[in-house]
N, C-alpha and C positions, 0 to 999 in steps of 0.2 A: 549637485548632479543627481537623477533619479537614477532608479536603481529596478531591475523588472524583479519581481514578487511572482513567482510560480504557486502556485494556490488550489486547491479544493476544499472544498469543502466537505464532510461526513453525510452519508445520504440518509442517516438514520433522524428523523422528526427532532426526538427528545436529546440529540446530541449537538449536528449541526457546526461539529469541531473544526479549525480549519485544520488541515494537512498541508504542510511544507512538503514544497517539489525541488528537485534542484534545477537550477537554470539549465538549458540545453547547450551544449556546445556546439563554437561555432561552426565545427563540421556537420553538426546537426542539424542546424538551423539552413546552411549553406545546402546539405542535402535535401532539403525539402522549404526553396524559397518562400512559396503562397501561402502556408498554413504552419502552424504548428499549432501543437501534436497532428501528425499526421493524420488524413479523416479516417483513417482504418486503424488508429492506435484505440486499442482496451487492454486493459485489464484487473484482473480480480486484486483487493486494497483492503488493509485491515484498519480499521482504525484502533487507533492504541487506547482513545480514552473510553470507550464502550463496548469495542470487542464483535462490532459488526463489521462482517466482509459483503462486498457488493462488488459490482465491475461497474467500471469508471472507463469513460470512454468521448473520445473527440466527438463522436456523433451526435452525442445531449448536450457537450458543451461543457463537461463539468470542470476542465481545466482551466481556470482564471489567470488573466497578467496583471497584476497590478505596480505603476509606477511609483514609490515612494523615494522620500529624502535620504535613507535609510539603507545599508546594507541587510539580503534578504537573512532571516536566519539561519539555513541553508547554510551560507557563506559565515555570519558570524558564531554563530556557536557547534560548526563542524555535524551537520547534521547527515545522516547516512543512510542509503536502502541496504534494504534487509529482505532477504527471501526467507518464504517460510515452507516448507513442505511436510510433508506426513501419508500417510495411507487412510481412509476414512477407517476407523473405528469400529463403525456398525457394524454388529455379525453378519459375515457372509458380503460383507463389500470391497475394501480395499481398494478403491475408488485411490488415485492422486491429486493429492489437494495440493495446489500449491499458489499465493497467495502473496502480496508484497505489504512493506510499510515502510513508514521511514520515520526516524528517533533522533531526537537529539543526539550528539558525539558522545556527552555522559553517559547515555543506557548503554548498557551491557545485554551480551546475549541471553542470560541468567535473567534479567530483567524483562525481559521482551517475553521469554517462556512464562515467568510467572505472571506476565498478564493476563497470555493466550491461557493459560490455567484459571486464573481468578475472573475472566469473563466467559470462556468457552470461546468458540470459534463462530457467531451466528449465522450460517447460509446455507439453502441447500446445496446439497448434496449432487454433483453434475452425474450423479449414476442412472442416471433415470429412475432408480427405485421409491419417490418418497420420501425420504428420511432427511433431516440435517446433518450434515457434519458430524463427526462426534471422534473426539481426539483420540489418541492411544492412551493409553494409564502410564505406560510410561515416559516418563519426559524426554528419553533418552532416542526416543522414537519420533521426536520431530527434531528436525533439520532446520537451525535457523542460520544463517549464514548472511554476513556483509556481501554487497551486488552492486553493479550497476543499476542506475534506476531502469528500469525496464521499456521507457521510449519506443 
């Protein structure tokens, strides 16, 4: 029996990581028969193995289904969204960033921060001003929390 594979891919050239999505539920899918993701679903998406955020969006097409023999990994190794939030950094911004991803069952939130630590956060900055992102120094100052995937 196949099995539907929820899928993106990372929009960054030298990465190109895939990203596990969880399957939609069927209330989901029932709520919006012709399409899924619906053609006005975006949103901002970290990747864990490089550290770049971009928005990911029904409109480019970047959500994939793919049929395989296989239960998705999603389902077999408990994988989970994760919201990430913070205030931008940058002197004099404070901009709300706030950013999704999704981790194998194993990560911990401890884990997830020492990512967004050891790659940065790479996007701009939605303040209008120019600048990237740029984290707090304290850890304790971003918000990572278990979510609903953001559908």
């Amino acid at each position: 029996m196949p099995y539907a594979h929820w899928k993106m891919r990372c929009h960054t050239p030298t990465c190109r990581k895939t990203i596990e999505l969880p399957v939609p539920t069927r209330e989901q899918l029932h709520a919006n028969p012709g399409e899924w993701p619906r053609r006005t679903w975006s949103t901002s998406f970290l990747c864990l193995w490089c550290g770049h955020v971009d928005t990911y969006s029904a409109s480019r097409k970047d959500v994939q289904v793919y049929l395989l023999p296989q239960e998705p990994p999603y389902r077999l190794r408990g994988y989970q969204a994760w919201s990430i939030r913070f205030l931008c950094g940058e002197q004099n911004c404070d901009t709300l960033v706030e950013t999704y991803t999704t981790a194998d069952g194993s990560i911990t939130k401890d884990a997830i921060l020492d990512r967004i630590y050891q790659f940065g956060v790479h996007s701009d900055c939605s303040s209008g001003k120019g600048h990237k992102w740029t984290l707090p120094p304290q850890r304790d100052r971003v918000q990572v929390e278990v979510c609903v995937f953001p559908w």
